[in-house]
C-alpha positions in Angstrom: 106.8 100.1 112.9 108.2 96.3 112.8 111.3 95.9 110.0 114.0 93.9 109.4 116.9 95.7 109.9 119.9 93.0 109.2 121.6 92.7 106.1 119.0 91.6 103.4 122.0 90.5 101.4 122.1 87.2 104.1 118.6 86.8 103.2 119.5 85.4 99.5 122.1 83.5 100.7 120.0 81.5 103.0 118.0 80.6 100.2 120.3 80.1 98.1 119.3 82.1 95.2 118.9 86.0 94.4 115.5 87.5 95.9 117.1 90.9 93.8 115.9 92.9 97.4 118.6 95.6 96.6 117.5 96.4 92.9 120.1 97.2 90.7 123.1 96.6 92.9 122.1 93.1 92.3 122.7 92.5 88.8 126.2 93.8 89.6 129.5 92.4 90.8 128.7 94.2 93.8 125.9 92.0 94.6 127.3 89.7 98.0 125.7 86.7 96.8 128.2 86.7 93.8 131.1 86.6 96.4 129.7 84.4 98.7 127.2 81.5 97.4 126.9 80.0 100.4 124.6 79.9 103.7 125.5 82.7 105.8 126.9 82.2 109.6 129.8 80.1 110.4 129.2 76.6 109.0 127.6 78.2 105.7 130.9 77.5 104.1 131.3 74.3 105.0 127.8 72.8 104.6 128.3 74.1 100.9 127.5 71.3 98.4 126.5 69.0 100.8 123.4 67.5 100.0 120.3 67.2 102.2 116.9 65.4 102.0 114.8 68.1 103.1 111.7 66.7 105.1 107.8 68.4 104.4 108.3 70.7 107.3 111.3 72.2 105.9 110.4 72.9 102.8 106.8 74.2 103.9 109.2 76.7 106.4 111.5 77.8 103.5 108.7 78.5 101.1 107.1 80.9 103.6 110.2 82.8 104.9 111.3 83.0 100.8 107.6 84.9 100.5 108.5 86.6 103.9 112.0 88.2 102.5 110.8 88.9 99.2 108.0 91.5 100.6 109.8 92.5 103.4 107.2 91.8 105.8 107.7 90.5 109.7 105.7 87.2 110.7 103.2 88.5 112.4 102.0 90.4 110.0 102.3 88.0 107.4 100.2 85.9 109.1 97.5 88.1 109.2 97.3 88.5 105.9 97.3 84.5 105.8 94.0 85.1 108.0 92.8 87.5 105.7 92.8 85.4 103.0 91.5 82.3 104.7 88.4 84.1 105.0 88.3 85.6 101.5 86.3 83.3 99.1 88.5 81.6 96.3 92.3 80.2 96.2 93.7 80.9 99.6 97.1 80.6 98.2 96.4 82.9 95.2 94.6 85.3 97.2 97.2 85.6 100.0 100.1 87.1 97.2 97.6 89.2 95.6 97.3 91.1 99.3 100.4 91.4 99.3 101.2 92.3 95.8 98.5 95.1 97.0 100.5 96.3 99.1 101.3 100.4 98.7 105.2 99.7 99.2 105.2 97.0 96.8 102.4 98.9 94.3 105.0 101.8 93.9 107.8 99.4 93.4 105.8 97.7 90.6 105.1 101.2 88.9 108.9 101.4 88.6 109.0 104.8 91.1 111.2 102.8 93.3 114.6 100.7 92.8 113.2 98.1 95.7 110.6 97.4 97.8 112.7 98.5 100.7 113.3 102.0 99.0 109.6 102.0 98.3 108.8 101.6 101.7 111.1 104.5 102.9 109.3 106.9 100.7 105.7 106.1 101.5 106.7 105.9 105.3 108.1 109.8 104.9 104.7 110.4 103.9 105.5 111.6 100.1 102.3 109.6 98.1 98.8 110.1 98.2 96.1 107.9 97.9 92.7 109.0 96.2 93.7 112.1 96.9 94.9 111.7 101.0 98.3 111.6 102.3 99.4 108.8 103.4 102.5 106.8 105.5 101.5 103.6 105.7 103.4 101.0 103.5 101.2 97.8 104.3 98.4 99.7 103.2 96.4 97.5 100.7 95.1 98.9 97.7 92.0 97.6 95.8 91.2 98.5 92.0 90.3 102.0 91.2 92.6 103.6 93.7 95.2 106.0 92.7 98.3 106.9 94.1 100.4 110.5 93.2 103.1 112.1 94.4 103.3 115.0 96.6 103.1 118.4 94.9 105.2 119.2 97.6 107.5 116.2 97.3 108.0 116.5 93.6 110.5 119.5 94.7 112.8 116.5 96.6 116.4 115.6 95.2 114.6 112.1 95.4 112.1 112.9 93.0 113.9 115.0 90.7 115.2 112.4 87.9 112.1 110.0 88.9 110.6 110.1 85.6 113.7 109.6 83.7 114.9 106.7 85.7 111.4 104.8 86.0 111.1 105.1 82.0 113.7 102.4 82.1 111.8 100.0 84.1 108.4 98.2 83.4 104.9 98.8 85.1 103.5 95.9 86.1 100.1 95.2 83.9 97.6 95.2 86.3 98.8 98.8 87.1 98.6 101.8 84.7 101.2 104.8 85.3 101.7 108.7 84.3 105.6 109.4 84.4 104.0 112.9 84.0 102.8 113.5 86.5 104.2 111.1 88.7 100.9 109.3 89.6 99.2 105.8 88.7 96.2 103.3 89.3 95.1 100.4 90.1 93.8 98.5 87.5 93.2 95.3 89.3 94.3 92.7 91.2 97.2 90.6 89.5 97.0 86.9 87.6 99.2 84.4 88.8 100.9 84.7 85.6 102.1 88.4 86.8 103.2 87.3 90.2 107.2 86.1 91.0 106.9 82.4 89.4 109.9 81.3 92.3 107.0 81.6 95.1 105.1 78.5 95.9 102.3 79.8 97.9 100.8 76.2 97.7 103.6 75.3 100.3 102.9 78.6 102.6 99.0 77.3 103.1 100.5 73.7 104.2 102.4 75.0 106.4 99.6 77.5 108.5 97.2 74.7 108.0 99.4 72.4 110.3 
């Protein structure tokens, strides 16, 4: 299985803003791109402030990488689900982030059962969910409406999954899911509005640049 496996901290820092892929640790002092606002590498520091007319190309390239780092997936992959949309009658652009907002990883990240998507990913990959009832350990699954998603009777007796409940009641389930602290289980409602997708993602920008 494909990852990125280099600091996702540099990851902000080439886009100049916070993609918050580290959960909590970002809204600390902690957070890297705090210290160091600037590109990563060795010129990062000195390119800083300079200003640059970005041509169409570029800013079609950062717009998909940005959607790239934010769900953690690898290019070829992403580009598949590019295909997959493509083919799917409607908004291409629209269509391509609800895939990937379908994703299992980023489904239990949006329940609030993990701190990241990168945590999320860990867990489903270490098999502890099931889905409609079957285990499973694939984190690009994609989910449709209707399915559900539980944790493990047996994974329920995991350090990890101790204080769960407690520490997802202080985060927000995304609308378009429903969730059962409980129990440790939720659904798919449906698939989300643009409204309930990250507002710094221009997909519009993403579908210029694979229709080159």
């Amino acid at each position: 299985m494909a990852r990125y496996i280099e600091p996702v901290c540099k990851l902000c820092r080439r886009e100049n803003e916070k993609l918050f892929l580290k959960g909590e640790r970002c809204f600390t002092q902690k957070c890297a791109f705090e210290r160091r606002s600037y590109g990563p590498g060795q010129h990062g520091q000195a390119s800083q402030g300079r200003g640059k007319r970005m041509s169409d190309y570029s800013r079609q390239l950062r717009a998909k990488q940005k959607a790239r780092s934010v769900y953690g997936v690898l290019e070829k992959q992403f580009r598949r689900y590019f295909g997959m949309a493509i083919r799917t009658r409607g908004i291409t652009g629209l269509i391509m982030l609800q895939i990937l907002e379908a994703r299992m990883d980023n489904v239990i990240y949006r329940m609030g059962l993990a701190p990241n998507r990168a945590q999320a990913r860990q867990m489903v990959s270490h098999g502890h969910f099931l889905v409609n009832g079957r285990r499973t350990d694939v984190p690009s699954m994609v989910l449709k409406a209707g399915d559900t998603i539980q944790v493990r009777e047996e994974s329920k007796k995991n350090g990890l999954f101790k204080d769960l409940a407690e520490t997802a009641e202080k985060t927000n389930c995304a609308l378009w899911l429903e969730r059962d602290l409980k129990t440790l289980s939720g659904r798919v409602l449906r698939m989300p509005d643009r409204g309930e997708i990250d507002g710094n993602l221009n997909e519009q920008l993403v579908v210029e640049y694979y229709s080159r």
